[in-house]
C-alpha positions, 0 to 999 in steps of 0.5 A, spaced: 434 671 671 434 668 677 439 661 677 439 656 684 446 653 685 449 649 691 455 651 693 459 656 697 456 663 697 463 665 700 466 663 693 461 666 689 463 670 682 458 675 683 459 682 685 454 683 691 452 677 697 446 680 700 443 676 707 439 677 711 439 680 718 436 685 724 438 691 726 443 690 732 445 683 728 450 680 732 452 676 727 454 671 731 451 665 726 451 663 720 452 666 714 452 673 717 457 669 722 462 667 716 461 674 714 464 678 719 470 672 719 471 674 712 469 682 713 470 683 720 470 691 717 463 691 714 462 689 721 464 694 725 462 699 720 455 697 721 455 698 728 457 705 727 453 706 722 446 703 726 449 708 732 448 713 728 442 712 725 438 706 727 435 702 722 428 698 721 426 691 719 425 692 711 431 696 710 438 694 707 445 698 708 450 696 703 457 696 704 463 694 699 470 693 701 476 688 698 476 680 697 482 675 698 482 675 690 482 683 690 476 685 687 471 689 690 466 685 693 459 688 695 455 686 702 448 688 702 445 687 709 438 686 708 434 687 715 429 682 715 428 681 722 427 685 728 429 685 735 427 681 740 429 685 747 432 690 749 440 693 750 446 688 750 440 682 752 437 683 745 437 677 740 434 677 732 427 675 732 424 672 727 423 674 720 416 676 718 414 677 710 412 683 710 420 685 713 423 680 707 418 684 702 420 690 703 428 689 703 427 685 697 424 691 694 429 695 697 435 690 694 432 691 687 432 698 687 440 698 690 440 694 684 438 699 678 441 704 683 448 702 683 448 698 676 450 692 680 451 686 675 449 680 679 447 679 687 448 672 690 444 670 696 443 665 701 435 661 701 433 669 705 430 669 712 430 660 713 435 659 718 434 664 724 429 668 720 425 661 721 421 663 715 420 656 710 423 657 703 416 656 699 414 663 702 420 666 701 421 664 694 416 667 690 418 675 694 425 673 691 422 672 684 417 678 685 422 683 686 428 680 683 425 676 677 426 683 673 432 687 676 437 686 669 442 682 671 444 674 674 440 673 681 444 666 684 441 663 689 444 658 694 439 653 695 444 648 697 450 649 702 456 645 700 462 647 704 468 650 700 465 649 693 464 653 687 457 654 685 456 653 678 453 660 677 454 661 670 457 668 671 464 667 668 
């Protein structure tokens, strides 16, 4: 079941946030921004992580850690864009469909893995990623229209309102 909301996807009930990104993201805009203000350890553990083992657009890496509220929160990383430049110069290009495609399928994969029981998630790969909502939209419900379990998308930002969502 797939359920578009507006609201907050800080404030979201549901056990995992999943977002787009590149692999050496900065996260230094957007939601990937507000992450690392709320996560600065999932941060720092990605970059260790991708330092070990660089990633490619398509990918995704999970982390889980502790919410203000004490319970576990999930964060999946979904790489949707690649690289543009090189070394400390280099910024997040744009997201291309075949990326968001792939992460998409890796996402419901890790879904029925890791018997996670619902997925939150911003409209993918539209802000930075510069893809348009109508051609993102349909891959969200090609891979996550049968995954089992609420899928919440944030179609609307509203600063510090609770979606909605129909997971209590």
């Amino acid at each position: 079941m797939i359920r578009e909301v507006a609201g907050d996807i800080l404030l979201t009930r549901a056990q995992v946030i999943a977002h787009g990104i590149a692999p050496h993201d900065h996260f230094d805009s957007g939601l990937a921004l507000a992450l690392r203000e709320h996560w600065p350890s999932m941060v720092r553990d990605y970059r260790h992580a991708v330092h070990a083992k660089p990633l490619e657009p398509g990918e995704l890496w999970a982390w889980a850690g502790v919410d203000a509220e004490g319970r576990t929160r999930g964060i999946v990383n979904l790489l949707t864009q690649d690289m543009v430049g090189d070394g400390k110069a280099a910024k997040p290009g744009k997201a291309t469909l075949e990326y968001v495609g792939r992460a998409l399928k890796s996402l419901a994969r890790h879904v029925r893995d890791q018997r996670v029981k619902s997925v939150a998630l911003p409209r993918l790969a539209t802000g930075v990623g510069g893809l348009g909502w109508s051609d993102v939209k349909p891959l969200v419900h090609q891979h996550l229209g049968d995954v089992g379990v609420p899928v919440v998308v944030y179609d609307v930002y509203v600063k510090g309102v609770r979606a909605d969502e129909g997971l209590d």
